[in-house]
N, C-alpha and C positions, 0 to 999 in steps of 0.2 A: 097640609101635606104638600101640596104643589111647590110651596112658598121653599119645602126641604127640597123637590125636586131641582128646582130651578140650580139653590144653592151648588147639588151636586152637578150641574150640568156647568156650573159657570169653574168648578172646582177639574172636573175634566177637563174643560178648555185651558185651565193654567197648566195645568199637566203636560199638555198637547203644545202649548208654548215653551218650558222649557226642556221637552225632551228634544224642540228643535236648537236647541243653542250647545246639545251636546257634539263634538269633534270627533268624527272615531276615525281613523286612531287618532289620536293626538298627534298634535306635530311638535308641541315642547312643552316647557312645564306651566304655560299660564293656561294653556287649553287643558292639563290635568287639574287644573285646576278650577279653571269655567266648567270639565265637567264633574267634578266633585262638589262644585255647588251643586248645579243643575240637578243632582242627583239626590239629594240633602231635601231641595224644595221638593222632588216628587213624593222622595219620600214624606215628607210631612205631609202633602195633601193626600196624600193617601189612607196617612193617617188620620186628618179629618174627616176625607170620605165614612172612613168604617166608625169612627161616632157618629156621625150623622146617621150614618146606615141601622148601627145596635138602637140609638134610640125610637126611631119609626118602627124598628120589629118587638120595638117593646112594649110599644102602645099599642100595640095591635095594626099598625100600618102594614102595609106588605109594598115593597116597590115596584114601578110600573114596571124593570128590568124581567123581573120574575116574571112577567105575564106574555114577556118578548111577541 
């Protein structure tokens, strides 16, 4: 389980990485564009996170977050 924990925590930090490369506002169309990637890779690690997440509660894991 730790080995998922980690997973998640290095999967936060990429998160945390590119919510800094988003521009608000934008100033033209390549920064709508850097942040429509930006926004693309959160979402997908996000979407990793929550498989990561479903499979630990389904083996009976419970995450350290829950125990805060």
């Amino acid at each position: 389980m730790q080995e998922l924990e980690k997973i998640l925590e290095e999967i936060e930090q990429c998160i945390a990485r590119a919510k800094k490369v988003i521009v608000r506002p934008p100033h033209d169309k390549l920064d709508e564009i850097a942040n429509d990637t930006a926004e693309a890779f959160i979402e997908a690690y996000k979407e990793c996170q929550d498989i990561i997440r479903k499979y630990m509660e389904n083996d009976g894991w419970i995450p350290v977050e829950k125990y805060g």
